[in-house]
Backbone as CSV, one residue per row, in Angstrom:
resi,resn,N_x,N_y,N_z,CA_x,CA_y,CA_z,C_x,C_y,C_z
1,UNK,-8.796,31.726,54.240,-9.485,30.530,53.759,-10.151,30.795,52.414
2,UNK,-11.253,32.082,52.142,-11.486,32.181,51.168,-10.475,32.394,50.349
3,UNK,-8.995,33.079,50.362,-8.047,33.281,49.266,-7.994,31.970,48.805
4,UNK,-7.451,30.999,49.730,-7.352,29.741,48.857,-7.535,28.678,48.234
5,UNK,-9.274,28.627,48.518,-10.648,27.859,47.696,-10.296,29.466,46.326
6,UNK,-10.197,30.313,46.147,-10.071,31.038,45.087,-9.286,30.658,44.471
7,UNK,-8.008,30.742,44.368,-6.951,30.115,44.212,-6.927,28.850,43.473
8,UNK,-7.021,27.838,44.502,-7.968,26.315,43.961,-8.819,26.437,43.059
9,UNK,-9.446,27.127,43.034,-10.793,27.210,41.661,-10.571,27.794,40.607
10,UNK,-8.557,29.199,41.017,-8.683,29.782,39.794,-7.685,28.582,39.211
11,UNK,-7.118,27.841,39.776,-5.924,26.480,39.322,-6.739,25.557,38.419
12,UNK,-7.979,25.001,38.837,-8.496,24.484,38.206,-9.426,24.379,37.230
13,UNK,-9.483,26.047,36.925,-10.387,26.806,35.901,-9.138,26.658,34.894
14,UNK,-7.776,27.054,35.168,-6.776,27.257,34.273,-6.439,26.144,33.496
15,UNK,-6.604,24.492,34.372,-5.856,23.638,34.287,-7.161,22.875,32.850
16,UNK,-8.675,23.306,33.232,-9.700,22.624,32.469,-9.667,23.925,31.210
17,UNK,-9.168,24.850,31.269,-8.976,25.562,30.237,-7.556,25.608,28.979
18,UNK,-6.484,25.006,29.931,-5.520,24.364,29.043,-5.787,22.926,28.314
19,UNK,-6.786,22.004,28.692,-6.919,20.771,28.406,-8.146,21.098,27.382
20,UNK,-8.968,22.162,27.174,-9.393,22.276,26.105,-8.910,22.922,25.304
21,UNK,-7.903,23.929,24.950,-6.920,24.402,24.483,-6.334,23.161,23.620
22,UNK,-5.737,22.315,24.275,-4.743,21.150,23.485,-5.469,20.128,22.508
23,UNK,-7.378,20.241,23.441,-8.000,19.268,22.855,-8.234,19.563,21.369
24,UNK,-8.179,21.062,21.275,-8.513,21.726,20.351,-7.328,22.205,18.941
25,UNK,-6.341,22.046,19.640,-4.776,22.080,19.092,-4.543,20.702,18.323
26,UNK,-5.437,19.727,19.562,-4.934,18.448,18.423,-6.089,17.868,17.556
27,UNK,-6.971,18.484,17.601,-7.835,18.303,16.663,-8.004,19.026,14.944
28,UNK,-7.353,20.375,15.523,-6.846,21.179,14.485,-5.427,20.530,13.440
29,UNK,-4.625,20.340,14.242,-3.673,19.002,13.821,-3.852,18.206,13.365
30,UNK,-4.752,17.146,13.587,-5.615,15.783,13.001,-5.918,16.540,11.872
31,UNK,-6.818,17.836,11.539,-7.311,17.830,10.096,-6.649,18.625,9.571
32,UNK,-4.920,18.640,9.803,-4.364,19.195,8.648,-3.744,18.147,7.717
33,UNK,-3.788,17.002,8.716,-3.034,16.067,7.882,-4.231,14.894,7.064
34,UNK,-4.178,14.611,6.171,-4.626,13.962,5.127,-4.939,12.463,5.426
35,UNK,-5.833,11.931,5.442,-5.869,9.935,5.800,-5.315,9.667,4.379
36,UNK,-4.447,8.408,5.026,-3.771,7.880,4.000,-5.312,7.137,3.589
37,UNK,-4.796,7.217,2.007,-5.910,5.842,1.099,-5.314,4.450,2.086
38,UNK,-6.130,3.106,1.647,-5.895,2.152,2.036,-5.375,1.375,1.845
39,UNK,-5.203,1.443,0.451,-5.103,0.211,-0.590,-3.651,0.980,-1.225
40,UNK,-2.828,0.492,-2.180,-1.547,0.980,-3.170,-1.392,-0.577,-3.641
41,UNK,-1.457,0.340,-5.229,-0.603,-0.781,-6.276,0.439,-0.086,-6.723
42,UNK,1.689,-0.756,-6.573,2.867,0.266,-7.580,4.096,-0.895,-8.005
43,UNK,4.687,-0.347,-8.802,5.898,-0.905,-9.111,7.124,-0.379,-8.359
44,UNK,7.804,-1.416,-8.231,9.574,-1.161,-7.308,10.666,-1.746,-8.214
45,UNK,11.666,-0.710,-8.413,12.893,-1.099,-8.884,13.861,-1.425,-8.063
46,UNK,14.748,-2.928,-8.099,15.030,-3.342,-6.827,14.284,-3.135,-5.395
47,UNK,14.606,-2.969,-4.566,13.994,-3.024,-3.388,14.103,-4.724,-2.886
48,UNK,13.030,-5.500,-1.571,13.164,-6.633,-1.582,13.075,-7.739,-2.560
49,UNK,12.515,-7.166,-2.868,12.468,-8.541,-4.455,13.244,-8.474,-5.445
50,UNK,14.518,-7.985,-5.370,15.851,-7.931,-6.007,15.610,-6.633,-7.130
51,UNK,15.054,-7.125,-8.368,15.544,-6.416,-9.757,13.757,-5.570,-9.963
52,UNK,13.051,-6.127,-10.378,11.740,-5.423,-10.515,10.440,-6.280,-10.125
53,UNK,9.593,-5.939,-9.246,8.044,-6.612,-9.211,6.888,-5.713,-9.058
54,UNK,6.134,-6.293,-9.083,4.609,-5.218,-9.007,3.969,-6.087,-7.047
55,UNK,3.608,-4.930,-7.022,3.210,-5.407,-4.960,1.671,-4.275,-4.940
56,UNK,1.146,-4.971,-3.991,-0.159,-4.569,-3.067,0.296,-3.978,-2.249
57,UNK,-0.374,-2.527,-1.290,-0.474,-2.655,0.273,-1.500,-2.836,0.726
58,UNK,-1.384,-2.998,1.682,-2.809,-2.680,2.340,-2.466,-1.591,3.970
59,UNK,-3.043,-0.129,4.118,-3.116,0.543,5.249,-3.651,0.819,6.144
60,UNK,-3.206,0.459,7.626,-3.580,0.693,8.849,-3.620,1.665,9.426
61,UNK,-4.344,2.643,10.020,-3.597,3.770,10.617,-4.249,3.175,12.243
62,UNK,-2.936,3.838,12.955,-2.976,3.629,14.128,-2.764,4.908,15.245
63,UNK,-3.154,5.862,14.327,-3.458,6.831,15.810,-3.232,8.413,14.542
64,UNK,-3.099,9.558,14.978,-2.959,10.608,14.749,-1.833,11.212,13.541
65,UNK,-1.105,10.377,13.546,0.443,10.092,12.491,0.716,9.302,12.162
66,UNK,0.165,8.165,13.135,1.473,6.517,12.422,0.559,5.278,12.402
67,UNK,0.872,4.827,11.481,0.423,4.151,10.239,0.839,2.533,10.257
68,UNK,0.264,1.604,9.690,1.250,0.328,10.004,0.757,-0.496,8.929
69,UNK,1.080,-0.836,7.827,1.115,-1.143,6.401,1.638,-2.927,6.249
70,UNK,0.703,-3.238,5.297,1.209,-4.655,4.952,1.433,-4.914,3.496
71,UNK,2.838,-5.340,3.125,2.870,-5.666,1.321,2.842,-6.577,1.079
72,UNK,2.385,-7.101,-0.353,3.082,-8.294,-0.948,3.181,-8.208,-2.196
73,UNK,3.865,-8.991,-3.053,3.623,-8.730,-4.526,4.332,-10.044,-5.242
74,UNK,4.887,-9.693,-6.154,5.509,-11.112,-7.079,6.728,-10.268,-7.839
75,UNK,8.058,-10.774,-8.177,8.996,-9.743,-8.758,9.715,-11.127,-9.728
76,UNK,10.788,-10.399,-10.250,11.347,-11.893,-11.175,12.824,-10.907,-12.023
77,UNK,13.706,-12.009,-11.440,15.163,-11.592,-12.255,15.521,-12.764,-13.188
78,UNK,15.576,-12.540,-14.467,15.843,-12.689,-15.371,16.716,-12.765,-16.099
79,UNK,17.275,-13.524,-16.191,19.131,-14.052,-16.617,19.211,-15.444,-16.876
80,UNK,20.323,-16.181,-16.759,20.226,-17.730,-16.741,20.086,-18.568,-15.803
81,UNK,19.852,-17.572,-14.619,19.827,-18.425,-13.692,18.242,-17.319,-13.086
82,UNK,17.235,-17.735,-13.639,15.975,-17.297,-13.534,15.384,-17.318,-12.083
83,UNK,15.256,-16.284,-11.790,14.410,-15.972,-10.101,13.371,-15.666,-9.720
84,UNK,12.339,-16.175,-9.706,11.493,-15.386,-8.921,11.055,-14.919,-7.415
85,UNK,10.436,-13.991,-6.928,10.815,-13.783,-5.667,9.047,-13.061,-5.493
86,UNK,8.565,-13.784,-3.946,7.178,-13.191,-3.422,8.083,-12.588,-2.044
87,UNK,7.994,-11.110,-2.505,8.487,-10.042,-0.651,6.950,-10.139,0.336
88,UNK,7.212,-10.024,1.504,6.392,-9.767,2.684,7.022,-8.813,3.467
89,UNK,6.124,-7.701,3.708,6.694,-6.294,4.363,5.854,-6.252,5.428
90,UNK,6.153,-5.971,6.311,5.395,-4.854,7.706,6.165,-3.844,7.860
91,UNK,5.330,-2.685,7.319,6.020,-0.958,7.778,5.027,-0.285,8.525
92,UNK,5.868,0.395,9.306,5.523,1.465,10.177,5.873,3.040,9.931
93,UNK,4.928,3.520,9.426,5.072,4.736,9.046,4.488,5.771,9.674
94,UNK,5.284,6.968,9.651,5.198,8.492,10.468,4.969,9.693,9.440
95,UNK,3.864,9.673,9.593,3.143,11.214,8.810,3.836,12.480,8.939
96,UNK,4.981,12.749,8.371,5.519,14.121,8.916,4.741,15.411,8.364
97,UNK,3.969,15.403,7.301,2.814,16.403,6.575,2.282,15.599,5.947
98,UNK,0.901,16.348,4.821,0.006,15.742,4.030,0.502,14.827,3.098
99,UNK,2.085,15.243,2.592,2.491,14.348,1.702,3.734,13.407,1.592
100,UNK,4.601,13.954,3.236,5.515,13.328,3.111,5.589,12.316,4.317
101,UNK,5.972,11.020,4.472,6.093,10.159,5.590,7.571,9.510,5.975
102,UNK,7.799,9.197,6.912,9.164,7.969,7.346,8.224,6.595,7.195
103,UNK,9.773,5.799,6.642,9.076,4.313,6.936,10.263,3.376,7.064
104,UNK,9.937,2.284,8.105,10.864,1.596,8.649,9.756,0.226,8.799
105,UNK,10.636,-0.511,7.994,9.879,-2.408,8.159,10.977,-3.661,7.950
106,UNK,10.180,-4.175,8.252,10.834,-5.857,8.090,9.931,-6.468,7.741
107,UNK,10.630,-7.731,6.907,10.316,-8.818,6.222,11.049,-9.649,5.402
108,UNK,10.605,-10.624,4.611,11.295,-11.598,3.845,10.324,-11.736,2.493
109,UNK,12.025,-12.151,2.235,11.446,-12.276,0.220,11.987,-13.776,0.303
110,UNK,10.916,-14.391,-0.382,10.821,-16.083,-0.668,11.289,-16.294,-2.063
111,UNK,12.601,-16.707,-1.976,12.880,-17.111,-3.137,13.255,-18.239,-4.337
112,UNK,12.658,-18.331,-5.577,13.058,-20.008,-6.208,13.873,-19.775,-7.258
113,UNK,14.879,-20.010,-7.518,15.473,-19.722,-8.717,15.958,-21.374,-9.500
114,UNK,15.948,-21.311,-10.421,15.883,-22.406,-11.799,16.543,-22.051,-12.674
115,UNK,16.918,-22.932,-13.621,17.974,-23.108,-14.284,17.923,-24.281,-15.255
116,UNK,17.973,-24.108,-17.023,17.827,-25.145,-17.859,19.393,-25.607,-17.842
117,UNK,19.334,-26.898,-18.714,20.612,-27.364,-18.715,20.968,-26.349,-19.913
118,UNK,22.220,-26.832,-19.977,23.083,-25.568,-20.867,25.051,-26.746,-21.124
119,UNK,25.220,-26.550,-22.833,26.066,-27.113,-22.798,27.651,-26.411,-23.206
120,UNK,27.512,-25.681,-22.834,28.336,-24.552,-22.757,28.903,-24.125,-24.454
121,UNK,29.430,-23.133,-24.068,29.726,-22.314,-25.547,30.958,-22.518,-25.630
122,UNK,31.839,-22.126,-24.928,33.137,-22.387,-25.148,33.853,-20.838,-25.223
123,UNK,33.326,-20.054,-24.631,33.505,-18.560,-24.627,34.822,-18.168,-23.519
124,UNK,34.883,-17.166,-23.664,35.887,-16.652,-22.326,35.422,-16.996,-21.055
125,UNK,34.372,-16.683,-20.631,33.576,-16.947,-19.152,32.884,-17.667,-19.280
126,UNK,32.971,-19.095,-20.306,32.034,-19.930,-19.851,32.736,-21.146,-18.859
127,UNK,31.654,-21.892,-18.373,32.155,-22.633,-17.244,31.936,-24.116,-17.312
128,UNK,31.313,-24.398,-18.957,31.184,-25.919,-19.410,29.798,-26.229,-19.159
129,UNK,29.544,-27.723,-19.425,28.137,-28.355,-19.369,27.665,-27.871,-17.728
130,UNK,26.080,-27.342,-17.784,25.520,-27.094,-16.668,23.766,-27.885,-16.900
131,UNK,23.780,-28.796,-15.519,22.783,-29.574,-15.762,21.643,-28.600,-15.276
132,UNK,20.406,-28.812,-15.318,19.321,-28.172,-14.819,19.204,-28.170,-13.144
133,UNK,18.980,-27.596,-12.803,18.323,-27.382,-10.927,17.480,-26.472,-10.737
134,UNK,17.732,-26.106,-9.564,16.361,-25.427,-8.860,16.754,-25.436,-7.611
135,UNK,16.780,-24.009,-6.131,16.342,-24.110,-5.214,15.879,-23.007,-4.428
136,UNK,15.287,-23.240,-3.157,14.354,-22.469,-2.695,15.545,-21.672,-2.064
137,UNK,15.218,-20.290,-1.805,16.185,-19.417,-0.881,15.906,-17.969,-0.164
138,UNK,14.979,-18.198,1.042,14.647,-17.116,1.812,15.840,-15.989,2.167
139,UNK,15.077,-14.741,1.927,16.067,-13.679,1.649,15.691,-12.439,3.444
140,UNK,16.109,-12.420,4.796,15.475,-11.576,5.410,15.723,-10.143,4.997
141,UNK,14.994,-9.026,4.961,15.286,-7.551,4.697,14.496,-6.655,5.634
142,UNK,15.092,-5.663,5.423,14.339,-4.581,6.066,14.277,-3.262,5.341
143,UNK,13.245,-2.133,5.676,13.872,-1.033,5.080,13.387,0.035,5.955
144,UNK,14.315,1.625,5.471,14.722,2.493,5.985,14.405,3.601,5.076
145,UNK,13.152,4.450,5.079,12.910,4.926,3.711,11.933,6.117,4.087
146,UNK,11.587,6.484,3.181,10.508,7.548,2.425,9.910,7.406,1.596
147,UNK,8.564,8.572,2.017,7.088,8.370,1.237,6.543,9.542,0.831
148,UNK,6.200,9.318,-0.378,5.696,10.940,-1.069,3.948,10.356,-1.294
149,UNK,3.001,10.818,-1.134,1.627,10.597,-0.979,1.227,12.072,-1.183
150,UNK,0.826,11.996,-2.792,0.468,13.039,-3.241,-1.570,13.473,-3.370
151,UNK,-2.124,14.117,-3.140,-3.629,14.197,-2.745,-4.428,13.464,-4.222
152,UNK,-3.905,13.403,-5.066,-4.341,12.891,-6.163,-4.233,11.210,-6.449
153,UNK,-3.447,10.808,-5.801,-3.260,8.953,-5.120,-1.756,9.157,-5.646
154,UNK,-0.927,9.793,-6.326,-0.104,8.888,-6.740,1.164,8.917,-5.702
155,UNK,1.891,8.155,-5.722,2.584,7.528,-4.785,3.996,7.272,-5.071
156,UNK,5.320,7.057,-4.233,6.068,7.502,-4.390,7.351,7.315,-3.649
157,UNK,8.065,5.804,-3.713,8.790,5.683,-2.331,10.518,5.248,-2.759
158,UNK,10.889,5.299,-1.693,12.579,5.448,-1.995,13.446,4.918,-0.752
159,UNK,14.037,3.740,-0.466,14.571,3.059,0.521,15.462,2.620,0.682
160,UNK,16.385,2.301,1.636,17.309,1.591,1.812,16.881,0.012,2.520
161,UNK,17.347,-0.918,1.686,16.663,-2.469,1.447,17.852,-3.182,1.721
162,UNK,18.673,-3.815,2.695,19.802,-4.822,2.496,18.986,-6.173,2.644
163,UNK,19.816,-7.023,2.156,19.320,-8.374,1.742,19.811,-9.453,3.013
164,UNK,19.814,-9.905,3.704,20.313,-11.318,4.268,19.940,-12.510,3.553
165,UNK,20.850,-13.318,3.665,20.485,-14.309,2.782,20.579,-15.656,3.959
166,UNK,19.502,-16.568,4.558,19.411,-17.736,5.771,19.729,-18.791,5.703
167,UNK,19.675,-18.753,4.169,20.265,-20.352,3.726,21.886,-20.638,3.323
168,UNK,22.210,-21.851,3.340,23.249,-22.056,3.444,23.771,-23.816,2.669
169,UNK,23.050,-23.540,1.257,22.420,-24.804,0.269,24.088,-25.774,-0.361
170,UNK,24.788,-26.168,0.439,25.961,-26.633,-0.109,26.194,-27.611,-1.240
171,UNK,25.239,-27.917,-1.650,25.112,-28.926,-2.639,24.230,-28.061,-4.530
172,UNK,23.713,-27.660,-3.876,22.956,-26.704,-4.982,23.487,-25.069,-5.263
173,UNK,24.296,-24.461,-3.583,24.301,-23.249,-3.954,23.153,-22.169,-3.214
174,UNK,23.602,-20.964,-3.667,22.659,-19.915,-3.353,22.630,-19.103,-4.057
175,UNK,21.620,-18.386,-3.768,21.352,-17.329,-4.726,22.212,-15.994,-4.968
176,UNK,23.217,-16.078,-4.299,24.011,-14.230,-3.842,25.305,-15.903,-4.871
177,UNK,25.516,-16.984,-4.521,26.849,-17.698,-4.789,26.293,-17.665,-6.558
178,UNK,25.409,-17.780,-6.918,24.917,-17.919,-8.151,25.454,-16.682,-9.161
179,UNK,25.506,-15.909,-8.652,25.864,-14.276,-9.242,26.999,-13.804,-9.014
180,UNK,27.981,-14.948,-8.236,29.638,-14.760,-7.818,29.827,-13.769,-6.304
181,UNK,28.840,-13.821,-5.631,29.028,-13.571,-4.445,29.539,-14.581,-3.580
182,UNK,29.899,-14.167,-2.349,30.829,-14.706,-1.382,29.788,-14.374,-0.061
183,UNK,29.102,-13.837,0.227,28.774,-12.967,1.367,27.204,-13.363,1.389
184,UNK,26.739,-13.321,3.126,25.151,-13.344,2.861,24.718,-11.694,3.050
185,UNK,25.664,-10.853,3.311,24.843,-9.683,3.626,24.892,-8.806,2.456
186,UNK,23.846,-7.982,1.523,24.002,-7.443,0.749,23.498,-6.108,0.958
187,UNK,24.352,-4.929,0.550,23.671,-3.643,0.776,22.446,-3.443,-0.751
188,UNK,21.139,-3.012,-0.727,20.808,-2.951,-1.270,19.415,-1.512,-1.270
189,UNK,18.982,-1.023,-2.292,18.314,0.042,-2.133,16.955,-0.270,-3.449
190,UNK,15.974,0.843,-2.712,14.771,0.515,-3.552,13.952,1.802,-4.228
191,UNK,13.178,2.124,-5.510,12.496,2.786,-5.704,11.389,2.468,-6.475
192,UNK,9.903,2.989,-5.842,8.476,2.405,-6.304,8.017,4.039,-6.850
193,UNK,7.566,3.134,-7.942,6.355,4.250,-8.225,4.848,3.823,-8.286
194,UNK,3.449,4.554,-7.910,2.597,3.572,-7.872,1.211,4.344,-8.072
195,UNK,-0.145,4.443,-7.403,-1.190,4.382,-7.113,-2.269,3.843,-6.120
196,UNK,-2.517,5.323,-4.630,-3.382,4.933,-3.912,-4.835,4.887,-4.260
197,UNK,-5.691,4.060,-3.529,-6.891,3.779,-3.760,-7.650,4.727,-2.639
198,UNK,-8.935,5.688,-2.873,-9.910,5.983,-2.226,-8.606,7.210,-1.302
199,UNK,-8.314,8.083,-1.854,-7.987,9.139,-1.033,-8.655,9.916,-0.310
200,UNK,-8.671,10.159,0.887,-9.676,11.466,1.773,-9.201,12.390,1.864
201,UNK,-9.687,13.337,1.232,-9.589,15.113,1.186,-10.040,15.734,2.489
């Protein structure tokens, strides 16, 4: 009887001595890795908002590694058939060290593109008198990417971005038909460079 109240007491000496062990493992863990700043302003080449825009985040962290981020910004392609585009992101990101992360999100880029009249040139590829329009054309995306978060704020990301395109404007067109596409699905990729706000050392 006494062996196995010993026993029992040495099980549960072991079991409250491994659980401070881990408590202590993951606390040591927690302060190797770095709190993300909160805030990021940066610029993106392509990505959701097609050709170039400037975007906000704003950062969540939600536990020990992972992170859950909100963007927005304003971008604009520039040609004759003039675009502008506001993206909306939700990412979820995984702290793999102090400076490098995964990130995986969804969202949509809102888009208006316009157009002056134009009476054509008479060139090889021109296509004759074009009257003025305008229409709206939501774009869904997602991305599949990486994050460099360097201790000094600056910032640093690189993604894979395809485009869906929801609309289906038969009278006006779309925005992928505007540029001689055929297709709503577009493979597309992104790179930001930028600046976090309020880093913790």
């Amino acid at each position: 009887m006494k062996k196995l109240i010993f026993i029992i007491f040495l099980l549960s000496w072991m079991n409250c001595l491994c659980q401070e062990t881990d408590t202590m493992a993951f606390s040591k863990t927690k302060k190797d890795f770095r709190v993300l700043p909160k805030n990021s302003v940066y610029l993106e080449l392509g990505g959701p908002a097609l050709l170039v825009s400037l975007n906000y985040e704003r950062v969540f962290p939600l536990g020990k590694c992972f992170y859950l981020s909100g963007r927005t910004g304003i971008g604009d392609l520039p040609s004759f058939y003039n675009t502008l585009s506001v993206p909306f992101m939700m990412n979820g990101m995984y702290q793999v060290s102090n400076n490098f992360l995964l990130e995986l999100g969804i969202g949509m880029n809102l888009t208006y593109t316009f157009w002056p009249d134009s009476k054509g040139g008479g060139g090889l590829f021109d296509s004759g008198p074009i009257e003025s329009g305008s229409f709206f054309d939501p774009l869904l995306t997602c991305l599949v990417g990486i994050r460099v978060q360097s201790k000094k704020g600056f910032l640093f990301r690189l993604g894979f971005t395809p485009l869906i395109e929801l609309t289906k404007n038969s009278e006006k067109g779309t925005l992928y038909k505007q540029f001689g596409m055929n297709t709503s699905f577009v493979p597309w990729a992104g790179i930001s460079f930028g600046y976090s706000f309020k880093v913790k050392k």
